[in-house]
C-alpha positions in Angstrom: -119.4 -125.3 160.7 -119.6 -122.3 162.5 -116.8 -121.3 164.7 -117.5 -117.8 166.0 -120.6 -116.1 166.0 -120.4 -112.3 167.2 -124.2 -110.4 168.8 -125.0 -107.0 169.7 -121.4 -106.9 170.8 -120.5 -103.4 172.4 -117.7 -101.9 174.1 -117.4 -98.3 176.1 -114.1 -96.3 177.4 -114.9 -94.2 180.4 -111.9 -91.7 180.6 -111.6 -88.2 182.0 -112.8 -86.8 179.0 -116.2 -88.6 179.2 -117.9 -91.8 178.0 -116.3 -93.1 174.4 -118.7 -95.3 172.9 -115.8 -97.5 170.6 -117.9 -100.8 169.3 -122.0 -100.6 169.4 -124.3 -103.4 168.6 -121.5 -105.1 166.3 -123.2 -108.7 165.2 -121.1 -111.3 162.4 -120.0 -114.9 162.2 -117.2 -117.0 161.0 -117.2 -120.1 159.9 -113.9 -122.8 160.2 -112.1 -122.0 156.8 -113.5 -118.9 156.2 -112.0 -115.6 155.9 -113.7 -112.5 157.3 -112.3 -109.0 156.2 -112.8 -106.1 159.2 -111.9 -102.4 157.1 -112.8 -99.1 157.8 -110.4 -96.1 159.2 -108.7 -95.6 162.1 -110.9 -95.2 165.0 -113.4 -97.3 163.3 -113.5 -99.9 165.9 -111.9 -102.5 164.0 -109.5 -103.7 166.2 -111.7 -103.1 169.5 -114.2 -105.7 168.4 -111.4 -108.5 168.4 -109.7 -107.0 171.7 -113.1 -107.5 173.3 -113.8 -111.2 171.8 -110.2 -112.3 173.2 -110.4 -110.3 176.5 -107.4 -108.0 176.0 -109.8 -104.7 176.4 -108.2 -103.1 180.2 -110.9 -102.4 182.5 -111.1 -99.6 183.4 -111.4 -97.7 181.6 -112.9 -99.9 179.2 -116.1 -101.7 179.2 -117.6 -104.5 177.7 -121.7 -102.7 177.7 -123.1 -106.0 176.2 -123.3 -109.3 173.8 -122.1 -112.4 173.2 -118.8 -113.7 171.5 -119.4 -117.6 171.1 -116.3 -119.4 170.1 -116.0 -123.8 170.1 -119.6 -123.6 172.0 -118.5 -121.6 175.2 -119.6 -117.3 175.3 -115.6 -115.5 175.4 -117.5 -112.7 177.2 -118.3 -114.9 180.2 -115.5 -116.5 180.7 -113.1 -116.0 183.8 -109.5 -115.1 183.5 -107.9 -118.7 183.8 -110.2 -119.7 180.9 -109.9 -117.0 178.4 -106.3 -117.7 178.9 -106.4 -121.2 177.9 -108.0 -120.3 174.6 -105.5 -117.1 173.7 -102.9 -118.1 171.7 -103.8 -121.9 171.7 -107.0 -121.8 170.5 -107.3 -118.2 169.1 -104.2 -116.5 168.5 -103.5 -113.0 167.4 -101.1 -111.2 165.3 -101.0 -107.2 166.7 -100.5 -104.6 164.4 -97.2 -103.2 166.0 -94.6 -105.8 166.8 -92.2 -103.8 168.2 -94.2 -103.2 171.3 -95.3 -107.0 171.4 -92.3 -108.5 171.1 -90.0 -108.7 174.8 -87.2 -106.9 174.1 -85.1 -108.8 177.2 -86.5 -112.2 175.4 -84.5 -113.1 172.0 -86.6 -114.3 169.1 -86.3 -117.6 169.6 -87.7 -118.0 172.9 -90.8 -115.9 172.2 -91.3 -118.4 169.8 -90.9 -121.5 171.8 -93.7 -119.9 174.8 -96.8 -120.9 173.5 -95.6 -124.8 172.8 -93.8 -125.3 175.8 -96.8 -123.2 177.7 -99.8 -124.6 176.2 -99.0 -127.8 174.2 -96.1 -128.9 177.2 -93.6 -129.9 174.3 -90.1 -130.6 175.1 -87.6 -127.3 174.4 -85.9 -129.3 171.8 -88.6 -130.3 170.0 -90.3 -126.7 170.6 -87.5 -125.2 168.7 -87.2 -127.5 165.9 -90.8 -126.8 165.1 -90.0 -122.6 165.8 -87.4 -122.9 163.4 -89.4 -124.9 160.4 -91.6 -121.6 160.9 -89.4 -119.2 160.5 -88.4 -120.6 157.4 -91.7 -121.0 156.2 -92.7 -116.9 157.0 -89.1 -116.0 155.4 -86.6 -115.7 157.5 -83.4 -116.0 156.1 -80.6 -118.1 158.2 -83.2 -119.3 160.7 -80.5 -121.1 162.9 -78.9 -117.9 163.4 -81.8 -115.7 163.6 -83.3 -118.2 166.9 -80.7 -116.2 168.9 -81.2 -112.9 167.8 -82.9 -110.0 169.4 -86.3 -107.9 168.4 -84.3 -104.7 167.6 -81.9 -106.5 165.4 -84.7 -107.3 163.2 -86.2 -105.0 160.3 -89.9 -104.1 160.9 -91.0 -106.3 158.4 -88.5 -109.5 159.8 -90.1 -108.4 163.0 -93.9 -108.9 161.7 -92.9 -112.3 160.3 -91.6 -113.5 164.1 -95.2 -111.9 165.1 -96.7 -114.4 162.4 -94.7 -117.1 163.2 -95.6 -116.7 167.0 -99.5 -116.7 166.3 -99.4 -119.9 163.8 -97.0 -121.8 165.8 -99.6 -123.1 168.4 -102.2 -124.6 165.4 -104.8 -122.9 166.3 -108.7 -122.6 165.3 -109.1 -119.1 164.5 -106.3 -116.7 163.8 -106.7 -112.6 164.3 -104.9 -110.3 162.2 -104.5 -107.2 163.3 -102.9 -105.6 160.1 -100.3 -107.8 159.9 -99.1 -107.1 156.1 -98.8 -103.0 157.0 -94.7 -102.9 157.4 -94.0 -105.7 154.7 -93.1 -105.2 151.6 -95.6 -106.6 148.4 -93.4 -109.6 148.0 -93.5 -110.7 151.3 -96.9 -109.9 151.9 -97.7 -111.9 148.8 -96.0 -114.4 150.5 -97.2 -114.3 153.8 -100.7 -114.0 152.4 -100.0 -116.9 151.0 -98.7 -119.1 153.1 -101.5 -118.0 156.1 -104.1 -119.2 153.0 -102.1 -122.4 153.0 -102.1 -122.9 156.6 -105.9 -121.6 156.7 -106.7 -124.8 154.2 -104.7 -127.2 155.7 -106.5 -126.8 159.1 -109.6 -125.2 158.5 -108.6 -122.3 160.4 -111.3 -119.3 160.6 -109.7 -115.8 159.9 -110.7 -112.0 160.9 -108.7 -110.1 159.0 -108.5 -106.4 160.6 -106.9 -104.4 157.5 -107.6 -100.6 155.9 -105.5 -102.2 152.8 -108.8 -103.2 150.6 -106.4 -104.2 147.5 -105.2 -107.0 150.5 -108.5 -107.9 151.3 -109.9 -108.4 147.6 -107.7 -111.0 147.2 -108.1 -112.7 151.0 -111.6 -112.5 151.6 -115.0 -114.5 151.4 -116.8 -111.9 153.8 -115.9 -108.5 154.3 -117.7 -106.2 157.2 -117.3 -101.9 157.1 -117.2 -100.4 159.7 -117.3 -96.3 160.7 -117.0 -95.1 164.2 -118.3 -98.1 166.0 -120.9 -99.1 163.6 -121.5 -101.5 160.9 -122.4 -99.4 157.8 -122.3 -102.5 155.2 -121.1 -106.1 155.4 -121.2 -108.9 153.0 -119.7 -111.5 150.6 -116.6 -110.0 149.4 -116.6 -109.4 146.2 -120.1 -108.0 146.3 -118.9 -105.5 149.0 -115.8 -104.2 146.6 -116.9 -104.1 143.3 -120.4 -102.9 144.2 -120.5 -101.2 147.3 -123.5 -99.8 148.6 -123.1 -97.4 151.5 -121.0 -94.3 150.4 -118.6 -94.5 153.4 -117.3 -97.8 151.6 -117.3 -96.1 148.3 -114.9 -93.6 149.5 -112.2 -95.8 151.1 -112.2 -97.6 147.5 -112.0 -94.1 145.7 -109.0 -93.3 148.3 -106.5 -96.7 146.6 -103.6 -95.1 144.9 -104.3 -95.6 141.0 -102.5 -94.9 138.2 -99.6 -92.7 137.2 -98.8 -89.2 138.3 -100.2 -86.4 137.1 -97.4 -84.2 136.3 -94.3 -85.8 136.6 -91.1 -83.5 136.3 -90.0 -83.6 132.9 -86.4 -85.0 132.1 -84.1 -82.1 131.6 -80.7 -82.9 132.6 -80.0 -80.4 135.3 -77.7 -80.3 137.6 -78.0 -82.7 140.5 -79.1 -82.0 143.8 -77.7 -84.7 145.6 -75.2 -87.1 144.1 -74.3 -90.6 145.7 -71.4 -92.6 144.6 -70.0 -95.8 145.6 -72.0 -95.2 148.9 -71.0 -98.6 151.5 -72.7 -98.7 154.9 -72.0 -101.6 157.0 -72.9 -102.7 160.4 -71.5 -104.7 163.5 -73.2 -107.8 164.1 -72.5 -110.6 166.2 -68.7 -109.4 166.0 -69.4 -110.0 161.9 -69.3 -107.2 159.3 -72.8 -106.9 157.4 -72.8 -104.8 154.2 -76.6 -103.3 154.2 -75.3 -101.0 151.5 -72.9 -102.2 148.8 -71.5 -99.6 146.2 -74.5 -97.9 145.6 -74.8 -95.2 142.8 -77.7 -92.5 141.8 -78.9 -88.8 141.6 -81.1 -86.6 143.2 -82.6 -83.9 141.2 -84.0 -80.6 142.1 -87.5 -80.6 143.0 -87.8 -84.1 142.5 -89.6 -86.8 144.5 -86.9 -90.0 143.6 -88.2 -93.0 144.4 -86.3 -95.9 146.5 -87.8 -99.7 146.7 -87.3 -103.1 147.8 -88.2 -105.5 149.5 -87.6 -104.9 153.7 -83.8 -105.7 154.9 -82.8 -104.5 151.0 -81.1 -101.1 152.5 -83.5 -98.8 152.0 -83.7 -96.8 155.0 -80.4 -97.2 155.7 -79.1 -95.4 152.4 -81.9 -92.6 153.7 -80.0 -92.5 157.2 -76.1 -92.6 155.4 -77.0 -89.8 153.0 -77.9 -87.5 156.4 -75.0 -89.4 158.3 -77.4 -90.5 160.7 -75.2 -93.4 160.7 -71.4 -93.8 159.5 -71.2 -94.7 155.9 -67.8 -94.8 153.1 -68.1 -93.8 149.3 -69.2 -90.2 148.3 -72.5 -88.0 149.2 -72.1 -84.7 147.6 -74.7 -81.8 148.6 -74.2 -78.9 146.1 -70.3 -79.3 145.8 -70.3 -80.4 149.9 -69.0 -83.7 150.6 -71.0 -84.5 153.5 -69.3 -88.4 154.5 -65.9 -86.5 155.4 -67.5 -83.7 157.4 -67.3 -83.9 161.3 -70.9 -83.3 163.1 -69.8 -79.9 163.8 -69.5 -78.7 160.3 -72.6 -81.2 159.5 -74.8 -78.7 161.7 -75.5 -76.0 159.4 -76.3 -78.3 156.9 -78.7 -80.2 158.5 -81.5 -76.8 158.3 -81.5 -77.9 154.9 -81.8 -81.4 155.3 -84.2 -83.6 156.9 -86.0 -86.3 157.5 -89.7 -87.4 158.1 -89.2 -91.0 160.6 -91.6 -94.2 159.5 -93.1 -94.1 163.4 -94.4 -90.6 163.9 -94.9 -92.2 167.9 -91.6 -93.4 168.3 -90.0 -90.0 166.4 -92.1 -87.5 168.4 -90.9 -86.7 172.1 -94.0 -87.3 174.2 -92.9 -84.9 176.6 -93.0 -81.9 174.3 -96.1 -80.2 173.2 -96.9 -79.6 169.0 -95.9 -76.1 169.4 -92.7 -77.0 170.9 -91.9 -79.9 168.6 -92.4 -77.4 165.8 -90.7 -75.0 167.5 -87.2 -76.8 168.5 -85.8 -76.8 165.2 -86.0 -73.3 164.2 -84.9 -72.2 167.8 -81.7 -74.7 167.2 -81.0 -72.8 163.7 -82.1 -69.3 164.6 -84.9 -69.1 162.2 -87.3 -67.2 164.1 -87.9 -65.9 168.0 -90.5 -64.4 170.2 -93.9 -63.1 168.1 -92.2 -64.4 165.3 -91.9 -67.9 166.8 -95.1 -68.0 167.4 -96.5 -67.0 163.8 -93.9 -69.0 162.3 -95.4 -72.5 164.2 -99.6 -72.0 163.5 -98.3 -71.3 160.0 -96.9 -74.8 159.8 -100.2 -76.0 161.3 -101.7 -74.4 158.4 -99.3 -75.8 156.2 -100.0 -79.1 157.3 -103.5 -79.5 157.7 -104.0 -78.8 161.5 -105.9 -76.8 163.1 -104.3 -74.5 165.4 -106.1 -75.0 168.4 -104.1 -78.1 168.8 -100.7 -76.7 169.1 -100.9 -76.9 173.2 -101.5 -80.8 172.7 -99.1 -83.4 173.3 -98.1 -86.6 170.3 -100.6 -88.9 172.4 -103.4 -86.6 172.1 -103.9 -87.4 168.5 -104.4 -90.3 165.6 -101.5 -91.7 163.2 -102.5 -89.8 160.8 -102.1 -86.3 162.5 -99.2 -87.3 164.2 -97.6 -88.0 161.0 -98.3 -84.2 159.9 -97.1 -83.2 163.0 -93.8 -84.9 162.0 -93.5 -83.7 158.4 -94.1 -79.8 160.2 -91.5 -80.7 161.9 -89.4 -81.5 159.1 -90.8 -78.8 156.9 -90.0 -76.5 159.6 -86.2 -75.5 158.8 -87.3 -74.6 154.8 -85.3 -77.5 153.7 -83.6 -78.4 150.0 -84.1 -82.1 150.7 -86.2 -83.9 152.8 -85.7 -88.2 153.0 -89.6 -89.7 154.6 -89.1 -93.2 155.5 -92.3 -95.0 155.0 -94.5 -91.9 155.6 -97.8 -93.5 154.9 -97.4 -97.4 155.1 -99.6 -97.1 158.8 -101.9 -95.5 157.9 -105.4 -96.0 156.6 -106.1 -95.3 152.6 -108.2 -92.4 153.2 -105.5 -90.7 155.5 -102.6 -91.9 153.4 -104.6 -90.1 150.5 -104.4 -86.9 152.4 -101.0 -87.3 153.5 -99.9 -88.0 149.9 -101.3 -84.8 148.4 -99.9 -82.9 151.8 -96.7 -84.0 150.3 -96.8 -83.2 146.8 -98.4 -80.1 147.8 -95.6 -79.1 150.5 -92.9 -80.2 147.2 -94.5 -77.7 144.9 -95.3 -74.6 147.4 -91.5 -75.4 148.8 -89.5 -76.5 145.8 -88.4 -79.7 147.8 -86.5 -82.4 146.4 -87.5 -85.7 147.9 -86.5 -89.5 148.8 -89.3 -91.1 149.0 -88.8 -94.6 150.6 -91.6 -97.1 150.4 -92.7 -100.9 150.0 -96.0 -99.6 148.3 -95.4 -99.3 144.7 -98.8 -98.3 144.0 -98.0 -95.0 146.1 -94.2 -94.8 144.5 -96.2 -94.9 140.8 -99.0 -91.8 142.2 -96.1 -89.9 144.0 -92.9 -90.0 142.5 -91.4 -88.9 139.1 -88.1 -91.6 139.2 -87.2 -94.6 140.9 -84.5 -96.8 142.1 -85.0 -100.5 142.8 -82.6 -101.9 145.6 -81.7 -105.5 146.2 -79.6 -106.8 149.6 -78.1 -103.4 149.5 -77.0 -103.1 145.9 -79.2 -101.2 143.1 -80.4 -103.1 140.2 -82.8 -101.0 138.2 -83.1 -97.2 137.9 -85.6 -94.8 135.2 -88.6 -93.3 135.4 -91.2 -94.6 137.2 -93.9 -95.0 134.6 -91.3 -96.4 132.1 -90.1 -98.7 134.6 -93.6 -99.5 135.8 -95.1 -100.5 132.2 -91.5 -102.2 131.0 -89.3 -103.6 133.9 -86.2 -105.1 132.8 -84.9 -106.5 135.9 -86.1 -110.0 137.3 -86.5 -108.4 140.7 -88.3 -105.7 139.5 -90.7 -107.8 137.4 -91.3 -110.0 140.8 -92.0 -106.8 142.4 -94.9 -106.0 140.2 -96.1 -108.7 139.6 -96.6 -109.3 143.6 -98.2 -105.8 143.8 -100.6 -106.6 141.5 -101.9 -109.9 142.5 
C-alpha cells in the first residue's frame, strides 16, 4: 500500500542574497514498510524535501514553488496549520539531525517524552510515562528511572539522539523521518538503534525516509535509495542496484569517498620517547549530589608525530580524557608534557603551555564565536601568545587559509556564512594556528558528509606531516580510526581495555568489547 507519494515537489529561499533554488521537481513514493534512503552531500537538498512534506520550511524566506506531498489520501502541501499539526509527530514524526537544538533545555527529558501522548493520544501522565520509560530502555538508556528526570545537557550527544528517537517512535506513528539520526552514535549503538527502528518498522508497517550521507548505513537499511545533488535527483532506485552498480558518476564518487582499508604509512614502532604520558588519570563529576567516575585509572602514551587513536562506545570517557589531558576540566593521576606535570599546575602557569596544545571541538557551530569574523577567529590566538602583529598578522592568517583549504576571500566572513565542512577547517586553523606539539580533535568529522570528511581526513594527515603534530584522535567511526591513525586505545565506562596498533588490533581483537565493536562496524 502506498503511503506517500512525492510530485514535482519544489522549494525556493528568497533571501538578500537572491533566489536559492533548494529542492526542484523532486518526485518518489513510499510504501507502508518500506524504507527509502535520501543521500547526497550537504546542501543537496535532502533534508529540505522532508521539511517541505511536514511543513516545517519558514516562510519567508522560504517557499514551497510547487507539487504535491500525498500522505494517508490528503495533499500535506494543502493543508492548513491546525491540520498539518495533527499529523506531525502523531502520524508522521521526525527525528532532526541535531538534538541539542531540538530538545527544551528548561523541559527535562522525561517530559519531552511524555508531550506527544498526553498531546495527541490524551493518555493519562502516569501511564504516558510508563510507556516513555519502556522506550528508553528499548533505544539504551541506562537507569531509565533516573534518566526521566534528568536534563538535555546532562546527556552525551549520542544519549541525547536516543531521547530524539525515543520522542519520534513513542506516538506509533505511520511514517518516521530520519534526519541523520545515527551521525553522533557510536557503531554499537547505531547497530542497535538500526535495529530496533527495523523492529519497530515491521511490527507496524511503518514507512521510512531515511535522510543519511553515511551509505555504509544505508546499504544495510534500505529497499530504495534516491541521490540527490544540489536540488536534483541525479539517480534513484532499488538499493542494492543504486550501491553496487551506480550509474551516475556523482553517486560513484560519494561511494569512492567511504573510508577503506588501512593506512598508508603508518609510523613505524620505534620506542621513542613519549610525547605525552598519562597515568592513573581519574576524572569524576558532580551529579545529582553523587560522584560519577567518567574516567577510572586510565593509563597510555602519546608519541611524537603520532595520530593515537581513542574509541568507544558514547558515555565511555572519551572526550573527557581529551578535555583532562588539557585541564579543560579538573582531573587526579598524572599527565606529563615533556617532563611538565600539567594536573598540578595552576591556569596561570598552564598558559604558556597551552600555544602548544590544543584542541579541535566536535561542533565547529557551537566552538566558533558567531560574533567574530574568520580572520579574527584565526587571529585571537596568536595575538593572545604574541606570535605575530600588524603586516605580519595579516600574512600569518591567509596563510592558514591556505593551509586549510580556504580561499582567502573569505576571511571577512562570519561562522554562519559557511557549510559544516568549512567551518570545521575554520576550527582546525584555529587550532593549527599557535604551531602546536599536540592537538586533541573531538569527533572532527562524524557531521559531516563522506565526501567532506574525505577532505577533512587528508587536511589532517596532511597538516600532521607538514607540522610534525602529534594527535588524539577521538572517534566512534572505526573505519576513519583504521584510514587515520597509526595506534589505538579502546575505552570502556571510563576504564581502558585494549591498546596496540590499529591494524593489529583491527585484524586480531582480543578484547570482547573490542570484538563487539567490529563486528557492529562491519554489519
Amino acid at each position: 500500500m502506498t503511503l506517500l507519494t512525492v510530485n514535482n515537489l519544489s522549494t525556493s529561499f528568497y533571501t538578500r542574497n537572491g533566489l536559492t533554488k533548494a529542492v526542484e521537481d523532486v518526485s518518489f513514493s513510499l510504501d507502508a514498510g518500506e524504507t527509502l534512503a535520501i543521500v547526497g552531500e550537504s546542501g543537496s537538498g535532502k533534508s529540505v524535501s522532508c521539511y517541505s512534506i511536514m511543513g516545517l520550511i519558514p516562510c519567508p524566506p522560504g517557499k514551497i514553488e510547487s507539487g504535491s506531498a500525498v500522505f494517508d489520501g490528503v495533499d500535506l502541501l494543502n493543508c492548513s496549520d491546525d491540520e498539518i499539526r495533527a499529523v506531525r509527530g502523531n502520524k508522521i514524526a521526525m527525528i532532526f539531525q541535531d538534538p541539542m537544538t531540538c530538545l527544551n533545555p528548561y523541559l527535562t527529558v522525561g517530559e519531552q517524552l511524555i508531550e506527544p501522548l498526553i498531546y495527541h493520544h490524551k493518555v493519562s501522565r502516569s501511564e504516558a510515562k510508563k510507556k516513555a520509560i519502556e522506550l528508553m530502555t528499548e533505544v539504551g538508556i541506562r537507569s531509565p528511572e533516573t534518566n526521566f528526570n534528568a536534563w538535555p545537557h546532562e546527556f552525551s550527544g549520542g544519549m541525547r539522539q536516543r531521547v530524539m528517537i525515543a520522542m519520534a517512535l513513542i506516538a506509533e506513528p505511520k511514517l518516521l523521518i530520519a534526519d541523520e539520526p545515527t551521525t553522533a552514535l557510536d557503531v554499537t549503538i547505531q547497530k542497535q538503534i538500526l535495529d530496533l527502528v527495523a523492529e519497530i518498522q515491521k511490527k507496524r508497517d511503518l514507512g521510512i525516509i531515511f535522510i543519511s550521507h553515511d551509505l555504509g548505513v544505508v546499504k544495510n537499511l534500505a529497499d530504495k535509495v534516491l541521490v540527490m545533488k544540489t536540488g536534483h535527483i541525479v539517480e534513484q532506485g532499488n538499493a542494492q542496484d543504486v550501491l553496487e552498480n551506480p550509474q551516475h558518476e556523482y553517486t560513484q564518487k560519494l561511494l569512492a569517498a567511504i573510508p577503506k582499508g588501512a593506512k598508508e604509512n603508518p609510523k613505524a614502532e620505534e620506542n621513542p620517547e613519549p610525547l605525552i604520558q598519562v597515568k592513573n588519570l581519574v576524572t569524576e563529576f558532580n551529579v545529582n549530589g553523587n560522584r560519577f567516575r567518567a574516567v577510572d585509572n586510565v593509563n597510555f602514551d602519546i608519541l611524537p608525530k603520532e595520530i593515537l587513536g581513542l574509541v568507544g562506545e558514547s558515555g565511555s570517557g572519551k572526550s573527557t580524557i581529551g578535555r583532562s589531558i588539557l585541564r579543560l576540566v579538573d582531573a587526579q593521576g598524572s599527565v606529563n608534557y615533556r617532563g611538565d606535570e600539567l594536573l598540578s599546575k595552576n591556569p596561570q602557569q598552564m598558559k604558556p603551555l597551552r600555544r602548544k596544545m590544543q584542541m579541535i571541538f566536535q561542533d565547529p557551530y557551537a566552538s566558533l564565536n558567531p560574533r567574530m569574523t574568520i580572520y579574527e577567529t584565526l587571529a585571537e590566538p596568536m595575538k593572545l601568545h604574541g606570535i605575530a602583529k600588524g603586516s605580519e598578522l595579516n600574512q600569518a592568517v591567509l596563510k592558514l587559509m591556505d593551509d586549510v583549504g580556504l580561499a582567502r576571500a573569505f576571511v571577512k566572513k562570519y561562522p554562519h556564512e559557511f557549510s559544516g565542512g568549512q567551518r570545521q577547517r575554520i576550527a582546525i586553523g584555529r587550532a593549527i594556528a599557535t604551531k602546536p606539539e599536540f592537538i586533541v580533535a573531538d569527533e572532527p568529522v562524524s557531521a559531516l558528509d563522506v565526501t567532506i570528511q574525505k577532505q577533512i581526513l587528508e587536511l589532517i594527515q596532511y597538516l600532521v606531516d607538514k607540522h610534525e603534530l602529534s594527535m588524539l584522535f577521538i572517534s566512534h567511526d572505526l573505519a576513519v580510526v583504521r584510514k587515520l591513525c597509526d595506534r589505538v586505545i579502546v575505552l570502556k565506562h571510563g576504564e581502558l581495555v585494549e591498546s596496540g596498533n590499529v591494524e593489529a588490533l583491527w585484524q586480531q581483537p582480543s578484547h570482547e568489547y573490542t570484538q563487539s565493536l567490529l563486528a557492529a562496524a562491519m554489519h
